[in-house]
C-alpha positions as CSV (number, residue, x, y, z in Angstrom):
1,X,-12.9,31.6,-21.2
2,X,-14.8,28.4,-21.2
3,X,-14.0,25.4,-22.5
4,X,-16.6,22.4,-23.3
5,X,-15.5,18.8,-22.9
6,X,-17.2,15.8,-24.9
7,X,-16.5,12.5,-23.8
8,X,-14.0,10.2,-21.1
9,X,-11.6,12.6,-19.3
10,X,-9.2,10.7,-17.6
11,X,-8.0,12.0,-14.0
12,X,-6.5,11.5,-10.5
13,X,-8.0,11.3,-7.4
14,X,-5.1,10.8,-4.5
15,X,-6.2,9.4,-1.2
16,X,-4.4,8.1,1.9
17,X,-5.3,5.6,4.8
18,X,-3.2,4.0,7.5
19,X,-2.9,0.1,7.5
20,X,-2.7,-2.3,9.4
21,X,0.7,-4.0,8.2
22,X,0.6,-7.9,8.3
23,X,4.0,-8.9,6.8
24,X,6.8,-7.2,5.4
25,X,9.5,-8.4,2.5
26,X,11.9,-6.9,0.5
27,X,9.9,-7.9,-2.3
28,X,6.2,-6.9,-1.0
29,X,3.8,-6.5,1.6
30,X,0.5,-7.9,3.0
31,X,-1.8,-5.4,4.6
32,X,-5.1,-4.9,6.0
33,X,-7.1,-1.7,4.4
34,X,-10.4,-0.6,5.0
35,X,-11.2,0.1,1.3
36,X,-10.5,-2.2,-1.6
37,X,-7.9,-2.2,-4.2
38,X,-8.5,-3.1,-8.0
39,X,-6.1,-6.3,-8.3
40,X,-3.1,-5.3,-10.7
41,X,-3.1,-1.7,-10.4
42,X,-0.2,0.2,-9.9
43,X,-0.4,2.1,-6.2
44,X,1.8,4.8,-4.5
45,X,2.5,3.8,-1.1
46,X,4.5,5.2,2.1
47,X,6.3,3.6,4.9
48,X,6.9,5.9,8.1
49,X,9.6,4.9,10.2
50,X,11.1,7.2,13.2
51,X,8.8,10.2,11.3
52,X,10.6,9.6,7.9
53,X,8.5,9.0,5.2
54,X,9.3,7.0,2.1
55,X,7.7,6.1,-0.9
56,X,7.9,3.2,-2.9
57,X,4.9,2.1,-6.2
58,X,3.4,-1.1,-5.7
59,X,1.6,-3.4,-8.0
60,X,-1.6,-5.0,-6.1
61,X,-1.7,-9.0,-6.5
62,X,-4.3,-10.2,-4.2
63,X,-7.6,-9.1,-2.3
64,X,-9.2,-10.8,0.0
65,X,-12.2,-9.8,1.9
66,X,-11.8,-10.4,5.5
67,X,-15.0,-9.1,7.6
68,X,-14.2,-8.3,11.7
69,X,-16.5,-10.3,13.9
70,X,-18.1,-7.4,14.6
71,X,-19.4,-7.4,10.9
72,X,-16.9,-4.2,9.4
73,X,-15.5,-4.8,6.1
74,X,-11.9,-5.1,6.0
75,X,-9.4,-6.9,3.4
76,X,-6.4,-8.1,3.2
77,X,-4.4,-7.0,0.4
78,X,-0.9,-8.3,-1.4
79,X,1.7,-6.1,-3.2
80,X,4.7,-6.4,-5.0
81,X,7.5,-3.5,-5.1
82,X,7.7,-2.2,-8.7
83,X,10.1,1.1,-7.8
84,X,11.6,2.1,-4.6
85,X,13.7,4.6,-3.3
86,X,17.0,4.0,-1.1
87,X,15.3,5.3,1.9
88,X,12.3,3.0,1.6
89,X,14.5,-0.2,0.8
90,X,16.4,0.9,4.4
91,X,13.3,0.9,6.5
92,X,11.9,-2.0,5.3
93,X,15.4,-4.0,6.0
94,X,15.3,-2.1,9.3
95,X,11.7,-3.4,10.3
96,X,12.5,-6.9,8.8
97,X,16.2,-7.0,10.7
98,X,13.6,-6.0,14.2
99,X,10.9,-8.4,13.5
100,X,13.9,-11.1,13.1
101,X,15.7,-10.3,16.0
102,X,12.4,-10.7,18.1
103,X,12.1,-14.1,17.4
């Protein structure tokens, strides 16, 4: 069987890149990505911590393009934490609790 479509057909395409993380909060997250993010969508993100994994949806609040002096095209990206699991809200107080006690 063979169906035609007319028209917009909305879909998902699901990607993943590491980051560079620039500062952590319980309430978001700066990071430096190779590929731009459309300001206020909705993202899924993961935090690995001792090979755990946990996921957490993020809203994206600011881009900023910020070119290495070599000329690659990097930006620096702001989110907020819309939902988050138990697990994620532990390693991000764990990381925050580490950076603190390092300075």
């Amino acid at each position: 069987m063979r169906y035609e479509v007319y028209g917009s057909l909305w879909g998902t395409l699901e990607t993943s890149d590491e980051v560079c993380l620039h500062n952590l909060t319980s309430q978001g997250a700066l990071f430096e990505a190779h590929q731009p993010l459309p300001v206020e969508s909705v993202q899924s993100i993961a935090l690995t911590l001792e090979g755990k994994s946990a996921t957490a949806d993020v809203r994206v609040r600011h881009l900023h393009p910020d070119p290495t002096p070599e000329g690659d095209q990097r930006y620096l990206v702001g989110v907020e934490f819309l939902t988050t699991s138990v697990a994620f809200c532990e390693a991000v107080d764990q990381i925050v609790a580490g950076r603190d006690s390092h300075a």
